[in-house]
C-alpha angles and dihedrals in degrees: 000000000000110000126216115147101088096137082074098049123331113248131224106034112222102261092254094064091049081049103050097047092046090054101040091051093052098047114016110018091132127129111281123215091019104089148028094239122121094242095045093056091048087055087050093048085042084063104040088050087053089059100040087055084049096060100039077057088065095030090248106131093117095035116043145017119235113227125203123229134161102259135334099273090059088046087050093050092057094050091042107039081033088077135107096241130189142168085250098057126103122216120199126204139162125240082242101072137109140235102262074068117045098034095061094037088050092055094046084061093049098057094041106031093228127145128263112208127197123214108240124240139202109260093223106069102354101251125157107246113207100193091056076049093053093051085055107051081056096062092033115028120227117238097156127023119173115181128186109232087218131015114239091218109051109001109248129152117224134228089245097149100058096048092048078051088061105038089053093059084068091038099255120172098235125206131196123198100207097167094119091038117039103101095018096057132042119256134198110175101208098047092047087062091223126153079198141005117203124219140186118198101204088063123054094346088073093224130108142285103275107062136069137113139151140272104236120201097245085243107037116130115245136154121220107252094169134055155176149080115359098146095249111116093343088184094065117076084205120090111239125270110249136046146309091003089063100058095037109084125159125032115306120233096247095183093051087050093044089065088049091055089046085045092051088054090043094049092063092061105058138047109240100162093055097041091054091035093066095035093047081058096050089042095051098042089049090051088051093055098056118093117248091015121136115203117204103192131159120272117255104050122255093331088072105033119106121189101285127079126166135206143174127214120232110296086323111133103244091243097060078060090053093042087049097050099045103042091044104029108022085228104141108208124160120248125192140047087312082209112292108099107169091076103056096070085058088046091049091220089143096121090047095047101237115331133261119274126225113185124165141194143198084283090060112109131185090256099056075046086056100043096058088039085060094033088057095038085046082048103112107208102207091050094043092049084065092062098089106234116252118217120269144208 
């Protein structure tokens, strides 16, 4: 199989991360922070080691705590249902975001009446501008602004520094959904302006399901929104005082972190941004050249192009694409709206159902490029507009 839905889960996992958690599940998946005995404390400094690497990856040992959560929906939810919301308060989102996003943010809204706010854009290439931005923090002011790093649809990075910028001058909580970027982009926490950065470690982190979180500014204001057991004064119903202990409740999944851990080593010694940075060039120019296809990219050229690009194929629903692909040529790409639906007005996919999504990873290589470049131009289109279309997501 060829695979190229990466922006879902990136797959394979480097060998070290199959290792780890092989080897931690079979000799120390015990409950960590709970006991005395010698396992469970190297479960506990397993985990603190983990953070610690996470931080040093933003550059935010001296500034922040990393806090470890299931996956980064659940991450978002605390950061999202863990503010002081009011019917006053102004939140502030891109089109570009998804819905672990936008579904958590929605019902937040539904249960405090408050306004949600998008950043404009400029019509022709679908851009953020920051100094439209600018002009509208000073009508509505932000209390709240949560930014994806990279869009899951096209790949663009966004200009999520400068906005944060912005949005602390008025004393916002910010917010940066780095689940398609930490690992694949550079990050540097204070100049990004974010009160927390979310991550997911099966993505771009190259580990498994079963461990994400969020880096949390050491004085950020937010509120618990989840609780329960986490062995740390068991006698008390109330969740400790300080972070991360009070936003971690429930047993961590110490294998899956343990990959994370052995993903986090393995990231240091290769060079992921250049390597998709070069294939995401050859991809998108192979794309271009092919008759009836549609290429959605980020704005901005190769600067601003992460790893994920999206097209469509003449009037064809994205999903006949994805059926053709994978019955006649074993490729696996996404098709749909790969939840994010805000964007896909702008996009005007309408007639194809969402597009078909190409991510790629540090496994890519220019032959799996090659091999869907000659599956789409081999596609017939009188014969493909006879599959009837399935329905997408």
């Amino acid at each position: 199989m060829v695979y190229l839905d990466n922006a879902a889960t990136t797959y394979p996992k480097p060998d070290c991360v199959y290792d780890a958690v092989d080897r931690f599940n079979r000799s120390s998946a015990v409950n960590a922070g709970r006991s005395l005995y010698r396992k469970a404390k190297e479960a506990t400094e397993m985990i603190q080691n983990t953070k610690q690497e996470l931080l040093r990856l933003c550059n935010a040992e001296k500034d922040a705590v990393a806090v470890i959560s299931p996956s980064a929906t659940i991450a978002l939810n605390q950061l999202i249902h863990g503010q002081k919301w009011d019917s006053s308060k102004n939140a502030y989102v891109s089109f570009y975001e998804h819905n672990s996003v936008m579904r958590p943010l929605s019902l937040a809204r539904e249960l405090h009446g408050f306004r949600i706010c998008a950043i404009p854009h400029h019509r022709e290439d679908l851009s953020l501008d920051p100094e439209a931005a600018r002009e509208m923090f000073k009508k509505q002011r932000p209390d709240f602004v949560v930014l994806s790093a990279v869009s899951n649809v096209t790949g663009y990075i966004l200009p999520v520094g400068e906005i944060f910028a912005m949005a602390k001058e008025y004393g916002a909580f910010t917010v940066l959904d780095a689940a398609q970027a930490m690992g694949f982009l550079p990050m540097d926490f204070r100049s990004l302006h974010a009160d927390a950065i979310v991550f997911a470690g099966h993505k771009t982190l190259y580990s498994t399901f079963g461990a994400a979180g969020f880096i949390l500014r050491n004085d950020a204001p937010l509120d618990v929104f989840l609780s329960g057991g986490n062995g740390i004064r068991s006698t008390v119903l109330k969740m400790p005082d300080t972070a991360p202990e009070k936003f971690e409740a429930g047993s961590p999944d110490t294998p899956a972190i343990a990959g994370l851990q052995a993903a986090l080593q393995w990231i240091k010694t290769v060079d992921i941004y250049h390597h998709e940075k070069e294939l995401m060039e050859y991809l998108i120019s192979g794309l271009e050249d092919i008759p009836d296809v549609t290429v959605y990219k980020a704005p901005g050229g190769m600067e601003r192009q992460g790893g994920v690009v999206s097209f469509n194929l003449a009037d064809l629903s994205c999903s006949v694409v994805g059926i053709i692909l994978n019955e006649k040529h074993d490729i696996a790409v996404r098709t749909g709206h790969h939840c994010a639906p805000a964007i896909h007005a702008y996009l005007k996919d309408m007639k194809n159902n969402g597009t078909v999504r190409v991510s790629i990873s540090y496994f890519t290589t220019k032959e799996d490029i090659d091999k869907l470049i000659t599956a789409v131009k081999e596609i017939d289109l009188e014969e493909a507009r006879r599959i009837p279309p399935m329905q997408t997501c």
